[in-house]
KOLLUMMI-782141 format. One line per field, with one value per atom (N, C-alpha, C): residue number from 1; atom name; y negated, z, x negated. Coordinates in steps of 0.1 Angstrom, whole numbers. Each point is the difference from the previous one (the first is absolute). Example, Ala and Ser with C-alpha at 12.3 -4.5 7.8 and 13.67 -1.06 7.14 Angstrom:
2
i = (1_1_1_2_2_2)
at = (N_CA_C_N_CA_C)
py = (57_-12_-12_-11_-11_-11)
pz = (78_0_0_-7_0_8)
px = (-132_9_-9_4_-9_8)
This chain:
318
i = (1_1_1_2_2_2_3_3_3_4_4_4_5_5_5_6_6_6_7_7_7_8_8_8_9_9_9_10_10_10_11_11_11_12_12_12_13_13_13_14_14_14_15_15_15_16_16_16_17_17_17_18_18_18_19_19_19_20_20_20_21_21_21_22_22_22_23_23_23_24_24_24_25_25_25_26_26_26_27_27_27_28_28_28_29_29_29_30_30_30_31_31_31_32_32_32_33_33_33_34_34_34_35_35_35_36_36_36_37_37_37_38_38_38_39_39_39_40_40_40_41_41_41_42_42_42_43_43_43_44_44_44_45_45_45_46_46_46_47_47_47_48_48_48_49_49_49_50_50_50_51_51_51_52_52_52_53_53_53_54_54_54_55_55_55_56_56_56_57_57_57_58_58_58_59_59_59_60_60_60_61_61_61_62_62_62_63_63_63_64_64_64_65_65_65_66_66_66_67_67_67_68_68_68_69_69_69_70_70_70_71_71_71_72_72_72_73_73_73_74_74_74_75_75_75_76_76_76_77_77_77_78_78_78_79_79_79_80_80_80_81_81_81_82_82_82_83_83_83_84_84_84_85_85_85_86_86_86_87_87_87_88_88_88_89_89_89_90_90_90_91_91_91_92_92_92_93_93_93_94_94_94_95_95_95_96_96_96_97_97_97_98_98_98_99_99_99_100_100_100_101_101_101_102_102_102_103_103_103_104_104_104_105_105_105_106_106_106_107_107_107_108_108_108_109_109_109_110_110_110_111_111_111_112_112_112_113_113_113_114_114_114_115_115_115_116_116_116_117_117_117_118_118_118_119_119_119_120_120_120_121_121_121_122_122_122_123_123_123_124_124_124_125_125_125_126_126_126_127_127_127_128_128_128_129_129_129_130_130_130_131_131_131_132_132_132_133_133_133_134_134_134_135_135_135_136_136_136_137_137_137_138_138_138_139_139_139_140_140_140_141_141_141_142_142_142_143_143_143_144_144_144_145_145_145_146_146_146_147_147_147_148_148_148_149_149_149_150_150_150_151_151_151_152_152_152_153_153_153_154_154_154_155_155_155_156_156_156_157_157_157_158_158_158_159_159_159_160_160_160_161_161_161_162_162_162_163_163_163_164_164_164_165_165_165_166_166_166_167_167_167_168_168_168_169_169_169_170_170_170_171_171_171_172_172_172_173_173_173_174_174_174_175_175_175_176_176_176_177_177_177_178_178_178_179_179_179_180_180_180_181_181_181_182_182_182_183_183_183_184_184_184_185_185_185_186_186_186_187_187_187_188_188_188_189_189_189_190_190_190_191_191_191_192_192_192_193_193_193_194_194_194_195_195_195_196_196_196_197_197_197_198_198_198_199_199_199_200_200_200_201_201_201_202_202_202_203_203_203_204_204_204_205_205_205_206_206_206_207_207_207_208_208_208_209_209_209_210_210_210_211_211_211_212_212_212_213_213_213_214_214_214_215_215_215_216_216_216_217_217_217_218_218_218_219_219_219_220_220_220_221_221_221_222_222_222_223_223_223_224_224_224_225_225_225_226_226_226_227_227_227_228_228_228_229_229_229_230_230_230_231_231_231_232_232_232_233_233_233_234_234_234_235_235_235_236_236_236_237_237_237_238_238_238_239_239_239_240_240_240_241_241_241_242_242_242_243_243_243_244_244_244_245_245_245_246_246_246_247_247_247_248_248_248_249_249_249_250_250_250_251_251_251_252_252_252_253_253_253_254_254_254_255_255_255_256_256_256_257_257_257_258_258_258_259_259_259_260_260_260_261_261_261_262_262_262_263_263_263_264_264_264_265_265_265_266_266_266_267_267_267_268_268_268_269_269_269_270_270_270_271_271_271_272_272_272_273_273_273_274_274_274_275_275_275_276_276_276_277_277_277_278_278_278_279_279_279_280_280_280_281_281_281_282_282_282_283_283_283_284_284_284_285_285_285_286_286_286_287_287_287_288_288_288_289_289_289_290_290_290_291_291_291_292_292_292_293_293_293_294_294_294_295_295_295_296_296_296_297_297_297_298_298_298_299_299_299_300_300_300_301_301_301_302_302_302_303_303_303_304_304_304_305_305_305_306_306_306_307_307_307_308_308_308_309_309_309_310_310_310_311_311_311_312_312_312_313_313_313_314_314_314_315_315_315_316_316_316_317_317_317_318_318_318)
at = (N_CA_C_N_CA_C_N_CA_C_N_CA_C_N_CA_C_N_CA_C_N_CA_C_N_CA_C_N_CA_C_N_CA_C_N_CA_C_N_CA_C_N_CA_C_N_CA_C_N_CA_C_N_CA_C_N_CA_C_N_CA_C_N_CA_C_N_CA_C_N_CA_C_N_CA_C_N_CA_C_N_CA_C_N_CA_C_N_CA_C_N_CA_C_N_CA_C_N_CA_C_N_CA_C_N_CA_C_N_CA_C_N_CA_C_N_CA_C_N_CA_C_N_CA_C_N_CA_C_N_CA_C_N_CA_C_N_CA_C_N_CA_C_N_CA_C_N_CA_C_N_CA_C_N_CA_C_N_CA_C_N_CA_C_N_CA_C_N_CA_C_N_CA_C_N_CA_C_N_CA_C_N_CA_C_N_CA_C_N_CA_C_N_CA_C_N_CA_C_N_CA_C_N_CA_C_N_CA_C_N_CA_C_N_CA_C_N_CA_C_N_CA_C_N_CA_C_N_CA_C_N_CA_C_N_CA_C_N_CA_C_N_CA_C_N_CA_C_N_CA_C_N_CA_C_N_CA_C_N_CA_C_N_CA_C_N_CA_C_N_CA_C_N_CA_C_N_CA_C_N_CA_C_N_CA_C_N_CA_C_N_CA_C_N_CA_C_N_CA_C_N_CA_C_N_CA_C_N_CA_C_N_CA_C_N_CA_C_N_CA_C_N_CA_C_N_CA_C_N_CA_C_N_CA_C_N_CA_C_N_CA_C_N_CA_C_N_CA_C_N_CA_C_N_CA_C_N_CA_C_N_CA_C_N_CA_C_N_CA_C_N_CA_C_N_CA_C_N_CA_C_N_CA_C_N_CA_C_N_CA_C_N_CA_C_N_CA_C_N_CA_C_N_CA_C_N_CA_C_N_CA_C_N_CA_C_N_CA_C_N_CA_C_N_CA_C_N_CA_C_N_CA_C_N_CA_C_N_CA_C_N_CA_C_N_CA_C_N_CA_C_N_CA_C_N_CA_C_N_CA_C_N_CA_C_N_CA_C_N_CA_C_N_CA_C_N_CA_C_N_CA_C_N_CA_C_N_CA_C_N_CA_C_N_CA_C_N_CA_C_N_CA_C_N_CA_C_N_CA_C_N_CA_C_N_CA_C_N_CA_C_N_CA_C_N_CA_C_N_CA_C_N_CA_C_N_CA_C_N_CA_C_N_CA_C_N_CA_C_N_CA_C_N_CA_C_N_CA_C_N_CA_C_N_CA_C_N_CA_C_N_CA_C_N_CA_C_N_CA_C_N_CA_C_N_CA_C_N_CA_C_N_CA_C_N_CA_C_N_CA_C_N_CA_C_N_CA_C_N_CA_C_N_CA_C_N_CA_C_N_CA_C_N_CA_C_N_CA_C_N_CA_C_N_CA_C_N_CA_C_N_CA_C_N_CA_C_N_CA_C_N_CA_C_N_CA_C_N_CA_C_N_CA_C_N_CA_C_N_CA_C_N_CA_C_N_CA_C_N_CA_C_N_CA_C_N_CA_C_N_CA_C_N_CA_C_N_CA_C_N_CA_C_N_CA_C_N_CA_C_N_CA_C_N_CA_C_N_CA_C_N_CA_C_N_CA_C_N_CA_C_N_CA_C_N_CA_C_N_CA_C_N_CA_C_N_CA_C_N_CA_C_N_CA_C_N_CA_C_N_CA_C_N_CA_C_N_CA_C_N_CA_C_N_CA_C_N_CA_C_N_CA_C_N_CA_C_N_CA_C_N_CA_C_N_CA_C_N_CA_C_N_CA_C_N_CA_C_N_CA_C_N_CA_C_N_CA_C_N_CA_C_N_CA_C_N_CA_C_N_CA_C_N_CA_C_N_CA_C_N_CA_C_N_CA_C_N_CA_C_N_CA_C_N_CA_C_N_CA_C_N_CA_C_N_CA_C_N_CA_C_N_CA_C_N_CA_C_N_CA_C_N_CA_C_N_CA_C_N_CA_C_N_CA_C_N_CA_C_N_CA_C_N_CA_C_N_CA_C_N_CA_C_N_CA_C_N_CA_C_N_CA_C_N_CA_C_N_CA_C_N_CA_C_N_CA_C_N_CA_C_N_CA_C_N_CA_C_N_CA_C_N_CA_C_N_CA_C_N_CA_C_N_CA_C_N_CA_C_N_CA_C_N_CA_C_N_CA_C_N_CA_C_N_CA_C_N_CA_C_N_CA_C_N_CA_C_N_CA_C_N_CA_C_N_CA_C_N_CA_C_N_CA_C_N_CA_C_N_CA_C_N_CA_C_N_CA_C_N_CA_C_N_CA_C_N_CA_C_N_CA_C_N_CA_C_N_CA_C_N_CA_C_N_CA_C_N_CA_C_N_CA_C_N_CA_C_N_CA_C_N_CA_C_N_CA_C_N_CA_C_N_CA_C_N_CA_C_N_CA_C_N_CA_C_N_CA_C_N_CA_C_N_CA_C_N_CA_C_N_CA_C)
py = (867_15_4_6_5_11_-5_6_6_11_4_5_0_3_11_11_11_7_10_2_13_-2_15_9_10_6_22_-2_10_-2_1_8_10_11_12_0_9_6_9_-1_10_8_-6_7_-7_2_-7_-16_-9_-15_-1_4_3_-6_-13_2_-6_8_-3_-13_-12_-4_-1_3_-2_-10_-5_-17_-3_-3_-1_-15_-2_-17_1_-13_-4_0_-6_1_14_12_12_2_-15_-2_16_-1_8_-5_4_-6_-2_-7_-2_10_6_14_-1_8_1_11_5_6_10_12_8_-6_-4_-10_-11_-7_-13_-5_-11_-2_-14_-1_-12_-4_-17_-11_1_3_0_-17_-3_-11_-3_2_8_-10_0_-12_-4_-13_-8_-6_3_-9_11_16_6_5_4_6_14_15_7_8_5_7_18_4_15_8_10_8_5_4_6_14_12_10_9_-3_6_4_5_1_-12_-4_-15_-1_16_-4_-3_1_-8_-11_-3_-17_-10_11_1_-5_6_-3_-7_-6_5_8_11_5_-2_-8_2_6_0_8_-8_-5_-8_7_2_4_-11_3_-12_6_-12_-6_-2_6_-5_-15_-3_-12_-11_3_-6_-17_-5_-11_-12_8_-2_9_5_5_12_11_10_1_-6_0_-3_-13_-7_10_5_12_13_4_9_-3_-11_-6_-10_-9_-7_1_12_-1_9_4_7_-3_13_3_-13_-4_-10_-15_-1_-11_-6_-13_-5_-6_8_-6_-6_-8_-6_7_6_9_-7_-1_-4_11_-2_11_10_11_6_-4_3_-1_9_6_13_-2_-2_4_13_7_17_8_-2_8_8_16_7_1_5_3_13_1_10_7_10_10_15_8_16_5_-3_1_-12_0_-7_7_-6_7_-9_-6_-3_3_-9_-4_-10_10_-8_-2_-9_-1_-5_11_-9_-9_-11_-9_-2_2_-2_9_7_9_-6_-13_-5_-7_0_-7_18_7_13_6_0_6_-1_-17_-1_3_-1_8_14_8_15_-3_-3_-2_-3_-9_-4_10_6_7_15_3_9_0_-10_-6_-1_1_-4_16_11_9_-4_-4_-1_11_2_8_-8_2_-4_9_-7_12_-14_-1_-9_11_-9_1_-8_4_-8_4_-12_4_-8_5_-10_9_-12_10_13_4_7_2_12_1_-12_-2_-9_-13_-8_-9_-1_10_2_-4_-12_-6_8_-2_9_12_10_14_12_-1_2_3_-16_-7_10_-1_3_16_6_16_1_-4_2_-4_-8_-6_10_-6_9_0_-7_0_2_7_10_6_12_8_-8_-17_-1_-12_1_-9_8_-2_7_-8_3_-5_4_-14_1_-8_10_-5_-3_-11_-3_10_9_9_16_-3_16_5_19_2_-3_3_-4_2_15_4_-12_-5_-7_-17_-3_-13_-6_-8_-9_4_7_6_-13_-13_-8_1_8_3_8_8_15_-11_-9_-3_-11_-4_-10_1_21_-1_1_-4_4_-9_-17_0_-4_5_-4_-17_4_-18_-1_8_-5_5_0_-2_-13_-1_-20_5_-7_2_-15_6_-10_2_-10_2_-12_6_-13_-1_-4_3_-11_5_-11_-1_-10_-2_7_6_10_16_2_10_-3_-11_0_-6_-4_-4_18_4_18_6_-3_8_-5_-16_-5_0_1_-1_19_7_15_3_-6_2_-5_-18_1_7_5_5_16_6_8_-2_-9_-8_-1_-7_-1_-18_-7_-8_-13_-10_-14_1_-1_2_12_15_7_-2_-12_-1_-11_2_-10_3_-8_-6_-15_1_-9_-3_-9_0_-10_5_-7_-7_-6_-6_-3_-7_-6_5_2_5_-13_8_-12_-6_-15_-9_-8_3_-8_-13_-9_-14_-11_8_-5_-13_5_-10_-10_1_-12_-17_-6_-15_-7_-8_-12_-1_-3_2_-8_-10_-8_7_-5_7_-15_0_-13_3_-7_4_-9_10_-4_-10_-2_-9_-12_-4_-12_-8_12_0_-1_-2_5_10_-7_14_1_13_1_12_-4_11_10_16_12_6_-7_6_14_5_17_1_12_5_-6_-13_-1_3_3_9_-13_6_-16_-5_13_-2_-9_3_-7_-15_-2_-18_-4_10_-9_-1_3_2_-10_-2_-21_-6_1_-13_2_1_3_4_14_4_16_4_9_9_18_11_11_4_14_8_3_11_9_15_13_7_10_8_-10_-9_-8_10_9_9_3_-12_7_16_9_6_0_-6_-2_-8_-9_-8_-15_1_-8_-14_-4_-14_-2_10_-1_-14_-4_-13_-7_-4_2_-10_3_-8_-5_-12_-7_-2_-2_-6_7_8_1_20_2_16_3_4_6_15_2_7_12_12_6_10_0_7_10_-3_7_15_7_14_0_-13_3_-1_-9_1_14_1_9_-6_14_-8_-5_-2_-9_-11_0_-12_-13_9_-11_-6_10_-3_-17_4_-15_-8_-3_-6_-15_6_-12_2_6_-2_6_-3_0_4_9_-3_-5_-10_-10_-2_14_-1_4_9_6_-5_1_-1_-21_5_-13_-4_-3_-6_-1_4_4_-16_-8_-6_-13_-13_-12_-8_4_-2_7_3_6_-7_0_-12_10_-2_7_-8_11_-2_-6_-8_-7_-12)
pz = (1562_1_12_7_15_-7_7_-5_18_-5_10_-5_15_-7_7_-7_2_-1_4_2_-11_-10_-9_10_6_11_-7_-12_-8_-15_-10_-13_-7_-4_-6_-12_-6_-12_-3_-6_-5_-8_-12_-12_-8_-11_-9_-5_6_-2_4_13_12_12_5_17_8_14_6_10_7_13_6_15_9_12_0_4_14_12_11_5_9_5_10_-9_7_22_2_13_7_-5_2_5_-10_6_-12_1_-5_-15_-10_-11_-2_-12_0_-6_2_-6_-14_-9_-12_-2_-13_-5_-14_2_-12_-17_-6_-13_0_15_2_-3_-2_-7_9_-3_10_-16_3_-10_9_-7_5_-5_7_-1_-5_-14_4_-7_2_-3_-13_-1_-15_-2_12_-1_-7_1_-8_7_-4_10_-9_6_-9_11_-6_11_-1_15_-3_9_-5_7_13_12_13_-4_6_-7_12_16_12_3_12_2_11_-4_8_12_8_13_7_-11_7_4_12_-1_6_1_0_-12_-12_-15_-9_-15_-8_-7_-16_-3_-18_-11_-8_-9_-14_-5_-13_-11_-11_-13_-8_-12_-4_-3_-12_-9_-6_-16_-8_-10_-9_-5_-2_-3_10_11_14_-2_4_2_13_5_10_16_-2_12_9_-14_3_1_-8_5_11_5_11_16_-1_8_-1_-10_-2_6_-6_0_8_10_6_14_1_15_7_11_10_11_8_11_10_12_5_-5_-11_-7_5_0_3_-9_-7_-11_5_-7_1_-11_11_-5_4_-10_-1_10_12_1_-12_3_-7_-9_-9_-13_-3_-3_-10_-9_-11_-11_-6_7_-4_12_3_11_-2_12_-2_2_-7_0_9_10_6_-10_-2_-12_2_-5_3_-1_-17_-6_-4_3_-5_-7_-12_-6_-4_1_2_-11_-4_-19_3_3_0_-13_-8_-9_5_0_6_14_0_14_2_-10_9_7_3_12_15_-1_13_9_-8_8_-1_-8_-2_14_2_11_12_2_16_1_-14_-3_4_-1_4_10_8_19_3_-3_7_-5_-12_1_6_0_8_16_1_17_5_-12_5_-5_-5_-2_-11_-14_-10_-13_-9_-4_-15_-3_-12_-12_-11_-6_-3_-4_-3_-11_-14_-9_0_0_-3_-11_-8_-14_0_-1_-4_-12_-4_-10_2_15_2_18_-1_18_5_-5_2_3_-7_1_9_6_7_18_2_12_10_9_13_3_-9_-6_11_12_9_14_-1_9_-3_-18_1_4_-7_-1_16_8_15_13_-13_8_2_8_3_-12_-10_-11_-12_3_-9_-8_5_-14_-10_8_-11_-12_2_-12_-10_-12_-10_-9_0_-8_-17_-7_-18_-2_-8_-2_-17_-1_-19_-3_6_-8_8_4_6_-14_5_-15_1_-6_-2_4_9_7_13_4_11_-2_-14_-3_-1_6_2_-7_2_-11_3_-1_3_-9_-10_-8_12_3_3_20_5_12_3_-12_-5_0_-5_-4_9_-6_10_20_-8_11_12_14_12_1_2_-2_17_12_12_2_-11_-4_-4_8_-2_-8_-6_-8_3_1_5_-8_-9_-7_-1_3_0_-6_-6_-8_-11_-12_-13_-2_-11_-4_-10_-9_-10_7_10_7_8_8_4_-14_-9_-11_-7_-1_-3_12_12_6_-1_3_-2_-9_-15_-13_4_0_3_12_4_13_-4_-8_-3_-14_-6_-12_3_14_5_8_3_3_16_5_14_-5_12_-1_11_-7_4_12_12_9_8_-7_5_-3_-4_-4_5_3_7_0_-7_-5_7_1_4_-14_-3_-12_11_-3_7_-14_-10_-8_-10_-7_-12_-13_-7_-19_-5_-13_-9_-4_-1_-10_-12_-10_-10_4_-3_6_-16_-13_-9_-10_7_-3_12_13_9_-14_10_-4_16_-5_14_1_19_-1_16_3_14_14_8_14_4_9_8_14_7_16_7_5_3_5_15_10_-5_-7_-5_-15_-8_-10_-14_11_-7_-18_-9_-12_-5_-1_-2_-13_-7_-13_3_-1_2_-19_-2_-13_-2_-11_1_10_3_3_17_4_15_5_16_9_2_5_5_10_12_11_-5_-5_-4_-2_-9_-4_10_10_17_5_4_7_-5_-9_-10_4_3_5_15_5_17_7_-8_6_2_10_5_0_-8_5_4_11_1_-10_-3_-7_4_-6_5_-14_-5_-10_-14_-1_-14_-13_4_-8_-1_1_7_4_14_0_17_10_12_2_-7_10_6_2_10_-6_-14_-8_-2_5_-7_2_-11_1_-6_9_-6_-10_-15_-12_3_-5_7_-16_-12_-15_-5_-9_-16_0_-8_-1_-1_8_5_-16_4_-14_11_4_9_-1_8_-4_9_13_10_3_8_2_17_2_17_0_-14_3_-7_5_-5_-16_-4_-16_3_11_1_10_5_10_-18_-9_-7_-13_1_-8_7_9_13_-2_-9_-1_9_11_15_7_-3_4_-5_0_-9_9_-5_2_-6_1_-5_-2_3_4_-17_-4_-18_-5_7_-12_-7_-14_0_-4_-13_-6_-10_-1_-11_-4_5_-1_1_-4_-3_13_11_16_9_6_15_14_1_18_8_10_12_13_7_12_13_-5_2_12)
px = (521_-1_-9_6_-9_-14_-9_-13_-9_-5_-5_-19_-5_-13_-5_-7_0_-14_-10_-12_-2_-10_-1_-6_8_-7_-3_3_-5_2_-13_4_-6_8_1_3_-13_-1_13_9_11_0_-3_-3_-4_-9_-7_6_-6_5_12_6_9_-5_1_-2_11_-1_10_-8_8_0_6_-2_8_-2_9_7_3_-8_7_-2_11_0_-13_-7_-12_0_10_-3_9_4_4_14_4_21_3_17_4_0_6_-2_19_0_19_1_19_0_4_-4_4_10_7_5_-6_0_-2_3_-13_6_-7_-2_-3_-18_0_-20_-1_-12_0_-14_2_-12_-12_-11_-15_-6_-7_-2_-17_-10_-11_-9_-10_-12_3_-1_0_14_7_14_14_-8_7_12_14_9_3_5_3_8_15_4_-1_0_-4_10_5_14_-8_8_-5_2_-9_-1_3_-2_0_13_8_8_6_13_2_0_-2_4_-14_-16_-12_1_2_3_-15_-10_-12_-12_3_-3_9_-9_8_-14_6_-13_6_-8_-1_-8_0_-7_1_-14_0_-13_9_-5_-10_-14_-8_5_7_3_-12_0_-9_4_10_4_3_-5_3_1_8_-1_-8_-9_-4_1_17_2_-4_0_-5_-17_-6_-15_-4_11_-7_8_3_0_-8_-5_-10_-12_-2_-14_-6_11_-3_6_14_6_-8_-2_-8_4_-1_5_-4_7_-4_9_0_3_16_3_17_6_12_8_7_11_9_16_6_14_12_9_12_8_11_6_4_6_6_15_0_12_3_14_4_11_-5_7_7_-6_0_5_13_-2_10_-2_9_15_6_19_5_7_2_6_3_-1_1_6_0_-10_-10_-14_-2_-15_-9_-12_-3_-10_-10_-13_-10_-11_-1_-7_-14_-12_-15_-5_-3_-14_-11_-12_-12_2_-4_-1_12_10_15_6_-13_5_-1_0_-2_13_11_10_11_-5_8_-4_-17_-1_5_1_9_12_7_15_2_-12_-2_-1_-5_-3_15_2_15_9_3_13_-8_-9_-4_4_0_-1_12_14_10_9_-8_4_11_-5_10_-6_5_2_-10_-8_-7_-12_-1_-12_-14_-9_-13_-3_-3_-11_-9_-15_-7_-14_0_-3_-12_-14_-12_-10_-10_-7_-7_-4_-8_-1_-5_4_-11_-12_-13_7_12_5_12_2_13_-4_5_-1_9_-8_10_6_-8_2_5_-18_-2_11_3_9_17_3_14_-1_-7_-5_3_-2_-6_15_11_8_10_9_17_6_-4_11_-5_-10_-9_7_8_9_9_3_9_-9_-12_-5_-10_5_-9_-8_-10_-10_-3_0_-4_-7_-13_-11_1_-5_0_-10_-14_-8_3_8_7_3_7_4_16_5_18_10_-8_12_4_-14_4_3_6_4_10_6_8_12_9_14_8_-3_12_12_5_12_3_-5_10_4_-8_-2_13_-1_12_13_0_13_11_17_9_-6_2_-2_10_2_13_-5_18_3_-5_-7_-3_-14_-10_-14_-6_-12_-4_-15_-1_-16_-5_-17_-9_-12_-8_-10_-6_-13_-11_-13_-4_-13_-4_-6_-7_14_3_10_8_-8_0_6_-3_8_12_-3_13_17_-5_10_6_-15_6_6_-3_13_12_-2_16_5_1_2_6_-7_2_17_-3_7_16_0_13_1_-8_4_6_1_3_11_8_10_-2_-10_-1_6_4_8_-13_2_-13_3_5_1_-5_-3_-4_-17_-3_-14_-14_-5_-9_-14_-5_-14_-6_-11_-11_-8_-8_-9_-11_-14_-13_-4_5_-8_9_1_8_-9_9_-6_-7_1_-5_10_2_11_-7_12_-4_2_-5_-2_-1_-5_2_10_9_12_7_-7_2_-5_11_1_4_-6_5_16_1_11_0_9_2_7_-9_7_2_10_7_0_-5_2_8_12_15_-3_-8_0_-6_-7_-6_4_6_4_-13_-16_-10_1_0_-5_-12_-4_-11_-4_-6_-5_-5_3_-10_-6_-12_-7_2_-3_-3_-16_-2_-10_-5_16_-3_15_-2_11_8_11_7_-4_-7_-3_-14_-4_-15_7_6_8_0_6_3_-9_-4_-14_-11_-2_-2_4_13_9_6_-9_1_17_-1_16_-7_4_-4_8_-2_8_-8_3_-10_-3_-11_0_-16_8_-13_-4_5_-5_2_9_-4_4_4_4_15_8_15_8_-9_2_0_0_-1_13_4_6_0_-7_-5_2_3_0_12_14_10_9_7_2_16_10_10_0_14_-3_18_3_7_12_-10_3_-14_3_-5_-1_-8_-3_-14_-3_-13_-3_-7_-10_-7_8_-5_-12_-10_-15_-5_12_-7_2_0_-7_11_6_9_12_5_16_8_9_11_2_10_2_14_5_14_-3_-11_-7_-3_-8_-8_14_15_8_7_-2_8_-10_-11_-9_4_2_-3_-12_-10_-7_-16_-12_-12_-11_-9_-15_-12_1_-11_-12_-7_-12_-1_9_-2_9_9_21_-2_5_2_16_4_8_3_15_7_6_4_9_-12_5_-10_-3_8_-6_8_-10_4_1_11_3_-4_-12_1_2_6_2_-10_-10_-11_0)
């Protein structure tokens, strides 16, 4: 994975447990270009990796500039950017990746919760930029929490984003029924946020007959799984014919990683990517937050870092 290293050469206060940084190549090259959607892996003390969507408009080829919520439940990643990155400082960044990107489209309509206003927002810059035709909601608890408020208020595409506050009064809240309805089959929907919001818009959206293809979501974090009824279960690795046991309560990636077989892995959460792993023989036990629901029916292929097993072994492509 090409990795670049980059100077914290600003961070800003956004909004309450909101900061932004912004990312330039240490010796003042250009940076590689990204796409609207696209996140790049931070690489941050203690061995930690977490990845964070580009929030600027792509044609900086100067920056990048994110922006990271402290979690109360942080796993490390978000503190150690609060609390420990500072201006001056050199990370280690993955190029850019996009999972999320946009569909040329008649409309595009644009779905923030909270910090997942950060891959929506470079979505606004670019179809702004290319004069397309779009609307932005963006939905947080309170204007106090509302990152980049300033910035959108102030931009060219000001009239077409509207703002819902969870302690506003009602008139100004989120009508996702009425926003839903009657939707054109040449309208793309884009929603990013907790996971609990983005599942209500999508759940909303086809219950209003918008069609999976006119739909696209990001998730920055995986739910909770019941994990209660895991049982052991064997992975085989193709090339050696190696098998090896995954207990409850360890990753497969973890099994490997014991037994000196190496797969990349970044969020550990199956929701990046970055671990995917093709399955050759058996049926995977799908967990993750990246594949499609007709990617995980061809169960050919797995993420490992969470997904286990349905079936009494899994051959991978190893």
């Amino acid at each position: 994975m090409n990795q670049l290293s980059v100077t914290v050469v600003n961070k800003i206060f956004e909004a309450v447990d909101i900061i932004s940084l912004e990312l330039a190549e240490v010796d003042g090259k250009q940076l590689p270009y990204f796409t609207a959607g696209a996140h790049i892996d931070v690489h941050l003390p203690g061995g930690i990796v977490r990845q964070y969507s580009l929030l600027n408009d792509s044609t900086e080829s100067h920056r990048y500039v994110i922006a990271v919520l402290k979690d109360a439940e942080s796993r490390g990643g978000s503190v150690a950017i609060h609390k420990k990155i500072k201006v001056g400082d050199v990370l280690r960044i993955s190029t850019p990746k996009n999972h999320f990107p946009l569909i040329s489209a008649n409309q595009s309509l644009l779905l923030a919760g909270g910090i997942g206003v950060t891959p929506i927002l470079s979505m606004a810059h670019q179809l702004n930029r290319i004069n397309a035709a779009f609307r932005m909601h963006y939905c947080t608890r309170s204007r106090e929490r509302t990152a980049f408020l300033d910035t959108i208020q102030s931009s060219e595409f000001s009239d077409r984003v509207h703002f819902h506050f969870d302690d506003g009064d009602d008139a100004q809240k989120l009508d996702l029924k009425t926003l839903m309805a009657k939707p054109s089959p040449t309208t793309h929907l884009y929603v990013c946020g907790p996971k609990g919001f983005i599942d209500y818009v999508v759940d909303s959206a086809k219950e209003a007959g918008w069609s999976s293809d006119q739909i696209h979501f990001e998730y920055f974090g995986a739910g909770e799984i019941d994990t209660s009824g895991d049982k052991v279960f064997k992975v085989k690795i193709a090339s050696s014919g190696t098998i090896l046991d995954v207990a409850p309560g360890k990753s497969i990636t973890r099994v490997l990683e014991e037994n000196d077989v190496f797969i990349p892995v970044s969020c550990e959460e199956g929701v990046c990517g970055t671990c995917l792993t093709r399955v050759i023989e058996g049926e995977p036990d799908h967990r993750d937050l990246y594949l499609t629901d007709a990617e995980k029916t061809a169960n050919n292929q797995i993420l490992p870092c969470c997904s286990r097993a349905k079936s009494a072994m899994l051959t991978l492509d190893l």
